[in-house]
N, C-alpha and C positions, 0 to 999 in steps of 0.2 A: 504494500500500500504506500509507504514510503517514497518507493523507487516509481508509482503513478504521478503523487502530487509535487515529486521533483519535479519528473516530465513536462509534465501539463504547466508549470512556474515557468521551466523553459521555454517553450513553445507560448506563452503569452507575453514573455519578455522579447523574444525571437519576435511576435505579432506586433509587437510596438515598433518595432524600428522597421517593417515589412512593411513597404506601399503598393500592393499590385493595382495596372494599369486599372483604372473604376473601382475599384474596392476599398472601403475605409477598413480601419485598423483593425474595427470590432468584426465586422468580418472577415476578415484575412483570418484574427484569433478563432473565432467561430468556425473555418472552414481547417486550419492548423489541429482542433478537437474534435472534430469528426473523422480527420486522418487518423489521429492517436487510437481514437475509439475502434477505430478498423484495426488495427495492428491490436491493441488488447482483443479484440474477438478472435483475432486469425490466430494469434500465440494459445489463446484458451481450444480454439477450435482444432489446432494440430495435437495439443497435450493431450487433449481426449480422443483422437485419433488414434493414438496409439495403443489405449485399453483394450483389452479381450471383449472382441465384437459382439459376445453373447452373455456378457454383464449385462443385466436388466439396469440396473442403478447407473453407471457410467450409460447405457446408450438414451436412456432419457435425457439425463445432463447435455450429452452429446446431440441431440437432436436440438435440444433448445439452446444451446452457443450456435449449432449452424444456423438457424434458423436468425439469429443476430445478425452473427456475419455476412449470412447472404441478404436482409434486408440493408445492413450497412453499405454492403457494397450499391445494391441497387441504387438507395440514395444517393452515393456519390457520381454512379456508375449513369443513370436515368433520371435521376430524380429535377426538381424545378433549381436546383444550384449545379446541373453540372454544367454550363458555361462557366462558372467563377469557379470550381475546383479548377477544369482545364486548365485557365486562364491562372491560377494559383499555381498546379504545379509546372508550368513551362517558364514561367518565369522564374520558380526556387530553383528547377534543375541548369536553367540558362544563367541569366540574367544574375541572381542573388545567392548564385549554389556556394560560395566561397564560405559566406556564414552559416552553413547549414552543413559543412565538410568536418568544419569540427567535432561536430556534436557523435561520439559512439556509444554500441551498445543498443541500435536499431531494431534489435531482429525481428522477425515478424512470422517467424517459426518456431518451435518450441525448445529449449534446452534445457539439457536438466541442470539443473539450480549445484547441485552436489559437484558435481564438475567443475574445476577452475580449469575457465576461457578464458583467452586471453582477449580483451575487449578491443582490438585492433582488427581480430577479426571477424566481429562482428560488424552488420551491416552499418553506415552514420546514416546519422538522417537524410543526409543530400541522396543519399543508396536506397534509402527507405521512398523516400519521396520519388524518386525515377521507377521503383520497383512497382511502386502503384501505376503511375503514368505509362509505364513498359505493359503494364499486364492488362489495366482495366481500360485502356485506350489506345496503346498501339497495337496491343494483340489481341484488344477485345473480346478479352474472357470474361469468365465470372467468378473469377476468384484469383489470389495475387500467386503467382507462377511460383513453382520451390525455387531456391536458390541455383540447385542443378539446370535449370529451364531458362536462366536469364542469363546472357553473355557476359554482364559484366560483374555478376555476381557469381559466377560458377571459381572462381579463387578463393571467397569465401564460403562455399557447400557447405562445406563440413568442418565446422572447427576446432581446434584438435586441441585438447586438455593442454596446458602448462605442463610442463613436465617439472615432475617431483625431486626435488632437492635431496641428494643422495646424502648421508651421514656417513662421514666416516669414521671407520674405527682400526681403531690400531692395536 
């Protein structure tokens, strides 16, 4: 929950100094938490993918996160704001991608938490924000492509633990 109201502080900080072409602040912000909101459904919607498909308990969870995610996408993807998403994210990935390179630890797939990643190579935001634009508008899916499926993310696939600090002894 913590590592949510960071985000979200980010991404309204990030919305205040973001002017895309027609859009005031408070929408830029409002369209920056509808991204977010996709990415927490996608991450919730992969983790429950992974459970044994014949858990009664995980596949109801699981039906009602997809059904999030794919109304969230819709919204972004159909809905009466998708000219100001477009228009949002071609100008973060063009125009304004420099402040949005820094920001890591994107993903918008699931990792397990017990795992030390190294946060480098995880997707940034500027990766997250193209990953959307890549998927729901230039490939025109319905849902954001794996990591394996996107050119410029297939370096970061699979991210591979830190490797653990040998002790020695004598």
């Amino acid at each position: 929950m913590k590592t949510l109201h960071r985000h979200l502080l980010v991404l309204m900080l990030l919305g205040l100094s973001t002017h895309v072409k027609g859009q005031t602040s408070q929408e830029v912000i409002n369209i920056k938490k509808e991204l977010y909101t996709l990415r927490n459904y996608s991450v919730a919607f992969d983790r429950l993918e992974r459970f044994p498909k014949n858990n009664s308990t995980y596949k109801v969870k699981k039906d009602s996160i997809e059904e999030l995610y794919r109304d969230q996408i819709y919204k972004i993807k159909h809905g009466p704001q998708r000219s100001q998403f477009l228009s949002f994210l071609n100008t973060a990935v063009e125009k304004d991608s420099a402040q949005y390179r820094a920001f890591l630890g994107f993903n918008y797939t699931y990792i397990d938490e017990t795992q030390s990643i190294r946060r480098s190579m995880l997707p940034t935001l500027l990766e997250y924000f193209n990953v959307v634009k890549y998927s729901l508008f230039d490939q025109d899916k319905e849902e954001l492509l794996p990591p394996d499926d996107i050119p410029f993310l297939r370096h970061k696939a699979n991210p591979k633990p830190k490797p653990k600090l040998m002790m020695r002894t004598n």
